[in-house]
C-alpha positions as CSV (number, residue, x, y, z in Angstrom):
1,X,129.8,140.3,42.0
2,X,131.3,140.1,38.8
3,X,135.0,140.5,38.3
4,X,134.8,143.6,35.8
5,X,132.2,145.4,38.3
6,X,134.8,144.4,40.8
7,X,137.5,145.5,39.0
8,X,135.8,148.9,38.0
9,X,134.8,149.7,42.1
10,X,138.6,148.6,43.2
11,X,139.8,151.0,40.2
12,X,137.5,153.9,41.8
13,X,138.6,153.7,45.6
14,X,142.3,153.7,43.7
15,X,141.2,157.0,42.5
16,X,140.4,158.4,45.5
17,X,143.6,157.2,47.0
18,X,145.3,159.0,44.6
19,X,143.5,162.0,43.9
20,X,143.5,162.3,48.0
21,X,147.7,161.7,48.1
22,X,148.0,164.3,44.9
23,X,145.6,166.9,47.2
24,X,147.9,166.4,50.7
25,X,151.0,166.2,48.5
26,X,149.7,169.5,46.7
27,X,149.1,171.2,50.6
28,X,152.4,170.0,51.8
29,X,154.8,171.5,48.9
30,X,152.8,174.8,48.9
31,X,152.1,175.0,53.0
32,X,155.2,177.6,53.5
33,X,153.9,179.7,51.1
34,X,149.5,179.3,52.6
35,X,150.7,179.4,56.2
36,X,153.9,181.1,56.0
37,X,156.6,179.7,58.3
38,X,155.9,177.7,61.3
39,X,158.0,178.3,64.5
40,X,155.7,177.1,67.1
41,X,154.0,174.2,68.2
42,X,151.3,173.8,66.4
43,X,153.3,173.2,62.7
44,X,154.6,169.5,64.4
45,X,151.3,169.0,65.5
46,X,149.2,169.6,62.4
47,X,151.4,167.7,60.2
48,X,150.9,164.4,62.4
49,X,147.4,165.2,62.5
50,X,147.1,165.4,59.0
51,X,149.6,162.1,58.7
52,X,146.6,160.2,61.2
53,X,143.7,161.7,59.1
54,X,145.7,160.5,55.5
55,X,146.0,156.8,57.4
56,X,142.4,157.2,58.0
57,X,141.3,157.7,54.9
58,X,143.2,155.4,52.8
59,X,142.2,153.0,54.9
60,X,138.9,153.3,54.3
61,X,139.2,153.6,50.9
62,X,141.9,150.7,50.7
63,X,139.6,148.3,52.9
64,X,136.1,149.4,54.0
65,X,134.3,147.8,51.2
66,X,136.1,145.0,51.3
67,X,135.6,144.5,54.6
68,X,131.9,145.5,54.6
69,X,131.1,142.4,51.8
70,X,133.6,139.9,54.0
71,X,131.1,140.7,56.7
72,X,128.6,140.2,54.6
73,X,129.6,136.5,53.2
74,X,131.6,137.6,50.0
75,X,134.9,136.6,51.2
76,X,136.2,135.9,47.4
77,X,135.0,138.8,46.3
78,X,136.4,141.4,49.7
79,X,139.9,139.4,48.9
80,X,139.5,139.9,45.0
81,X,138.9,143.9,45.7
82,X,141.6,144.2,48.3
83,X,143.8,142.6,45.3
84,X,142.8,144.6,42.7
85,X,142.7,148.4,44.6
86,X,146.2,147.1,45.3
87,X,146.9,146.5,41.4
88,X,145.5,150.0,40.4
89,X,147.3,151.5,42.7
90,X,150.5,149.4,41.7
91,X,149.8,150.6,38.3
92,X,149.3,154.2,39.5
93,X,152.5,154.0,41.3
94,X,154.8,153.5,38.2
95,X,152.8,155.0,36.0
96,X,154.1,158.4,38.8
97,X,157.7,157.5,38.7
98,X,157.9,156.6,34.8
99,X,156.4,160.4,34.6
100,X,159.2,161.6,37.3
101,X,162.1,159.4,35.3
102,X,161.1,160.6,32.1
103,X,161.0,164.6,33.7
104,X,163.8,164.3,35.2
């Protein structure tokens, strides 16, 4: 695959890391005022549910297609994608706290 196709996919799943961690981060600083306040069980429970499901999916998005084409005899190219998702999301990452700095 070529590198910018590779570079465009990595930069989509990078997305969809952080368009998922803006959504959970979105539920978490609002869930008082949804759910109200929890004194029971099942508050503890559903946050680590929701802290399993995150790893889940970020997982997936971080390395299921890269490690669907290493399976699949790409090996340069699954290391190449890992690399650059982890770029984007580098870039994503400051690009937050520059935003948060300059807020602040």
């Amino acid at each position: 695959m070529k590198p910018s196709k590779l570079a465009l996919h990595s930069l989509l799943h990078a997305l969809g890391v952080a368009v998922y961690s803006m959504l959970v981060a979105s539920l978490m600083f609002n869930a008082e005022s949804i759910f109200g306040k929890m004194n029971n069980f099942f508050g503890p429970a559903t946050i680590l549910m929701l802290f399993v499901l995150s790893a889940a999916i970020v997982g997936l998005l971080i390395f299921g297609r890269p490690v669907y084409m290493y399976l699949e005899g790409q090996k340069k190219d699954a290391v190449l994608f890992v690399m650059y998702t982890v770029c984007w999301l580098t870039i994503f990452t400051v690009a937050a706290l520059s935003i948060i700095a300059a807020t602040h």
